[in-house]
C-alpha positions in Angstrom: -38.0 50.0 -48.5 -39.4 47.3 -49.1 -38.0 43.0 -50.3 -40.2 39.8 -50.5 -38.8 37.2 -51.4 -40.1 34.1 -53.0 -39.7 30.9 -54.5 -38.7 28.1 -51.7 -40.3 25.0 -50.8 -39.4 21.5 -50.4 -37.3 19.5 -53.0 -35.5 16.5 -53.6 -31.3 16.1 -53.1 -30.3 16.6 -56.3 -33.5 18.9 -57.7 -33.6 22.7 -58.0 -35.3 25.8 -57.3 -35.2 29.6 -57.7 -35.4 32.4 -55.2 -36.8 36.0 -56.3 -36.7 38.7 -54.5 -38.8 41.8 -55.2 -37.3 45.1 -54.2 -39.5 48.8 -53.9 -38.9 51.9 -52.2 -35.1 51.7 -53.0 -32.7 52.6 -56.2 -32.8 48.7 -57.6 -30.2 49.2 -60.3 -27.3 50.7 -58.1 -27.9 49.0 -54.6 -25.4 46.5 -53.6 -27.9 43.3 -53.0 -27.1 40.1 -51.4 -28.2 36.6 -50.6 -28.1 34.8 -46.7 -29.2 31.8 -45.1 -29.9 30.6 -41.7 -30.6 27.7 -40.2 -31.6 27.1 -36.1 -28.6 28.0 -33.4 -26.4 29.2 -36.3 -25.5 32.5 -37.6 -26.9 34.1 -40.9 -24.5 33.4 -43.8 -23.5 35.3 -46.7 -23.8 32.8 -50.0 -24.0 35.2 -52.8 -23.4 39.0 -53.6 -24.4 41.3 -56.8 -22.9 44.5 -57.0 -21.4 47.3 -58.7 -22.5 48.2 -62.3 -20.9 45.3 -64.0 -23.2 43.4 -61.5 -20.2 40.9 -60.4 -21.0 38.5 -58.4 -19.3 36.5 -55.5 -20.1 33.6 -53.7 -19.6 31.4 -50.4 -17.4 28.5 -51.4 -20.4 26.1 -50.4 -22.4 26.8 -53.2 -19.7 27.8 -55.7 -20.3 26.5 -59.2 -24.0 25.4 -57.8 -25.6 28.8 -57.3 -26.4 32.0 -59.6 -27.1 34.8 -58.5 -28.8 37.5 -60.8 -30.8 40.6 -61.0 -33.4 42.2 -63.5 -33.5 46.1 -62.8 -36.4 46.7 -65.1 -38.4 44.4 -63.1 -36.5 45.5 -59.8 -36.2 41.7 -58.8 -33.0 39.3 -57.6 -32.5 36.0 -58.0 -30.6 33.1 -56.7 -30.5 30.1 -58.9 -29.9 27.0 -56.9 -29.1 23.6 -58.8 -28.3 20.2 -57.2 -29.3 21.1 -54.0 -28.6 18.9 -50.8 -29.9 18.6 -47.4 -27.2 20.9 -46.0 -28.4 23.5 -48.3 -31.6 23.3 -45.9 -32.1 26.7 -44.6 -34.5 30.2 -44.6 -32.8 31.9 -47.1 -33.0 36.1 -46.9 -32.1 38.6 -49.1 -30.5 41.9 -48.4 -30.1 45.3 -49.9 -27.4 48.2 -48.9 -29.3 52.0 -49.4 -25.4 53.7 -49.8 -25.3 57.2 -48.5 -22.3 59.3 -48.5 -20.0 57.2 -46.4 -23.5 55.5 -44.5 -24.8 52.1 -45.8 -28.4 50.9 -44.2 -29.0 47.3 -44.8 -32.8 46.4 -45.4 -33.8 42.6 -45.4 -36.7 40.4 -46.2 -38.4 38.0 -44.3 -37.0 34.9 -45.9 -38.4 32.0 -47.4 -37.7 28.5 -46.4 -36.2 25.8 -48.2 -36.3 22.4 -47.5 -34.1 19.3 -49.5 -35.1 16.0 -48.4 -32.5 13.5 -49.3 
């Protein structure tokens, strides 16, 4: 299993950018995927979740109404949509997938990707 992810960089308060993450070796369409950040001396943090097949998705309440989350199964990718971003938003941003097995779930992440607002 594989997940790359893709798409951060340094922006302006205010500006926006889009995360992709590229999934292999896993059943896309049906695994529960997720969106984390992390920043130095703090834990990882769940911001957004896409699961189940109505693909409903959740978020942290600090990026509520600012963030989409999304997925394309035919090209096996996830995205997280981030508009008027701010310097607290600052982080490297991960994303997860659950392989579901019987009553087992095995988490696989990326290696992140780093985003940077300047204010």
């Amino acid at each position: 299993v594989r997940l790359v992810e893709s798409g951060g960089g340094l922006v302006q308060s205010g500006g926006s950018l889009r995360l992709s993450c590229v999934v292999s070796g896993l059943d896309f369409s049906s695994a529960p995927m997720s969106w984390y950040r992390q920043t130095p001396g703090k834990e990882r943090e769940l911001i957004a979740a896409i699961r189940g097949p109505s693909e409903r998705a959740t978020y942290a309440d600090s990026v509520k109404g600012r963030f989409t989350i999304s997925k394309d199964n035919a090209k096996k990718t996830m995205y997280l949509q981030m508009n008027n971003l701010n310097p607290e938003d600052s982080a490297i941003y991960y994303c997860k997938a659950l392989r579901v097995l019987l009553d087992t779930r095995l988490p696989y992440w990326g290696r992140g990707t780093q985003v940077t607002v300047s204010s």
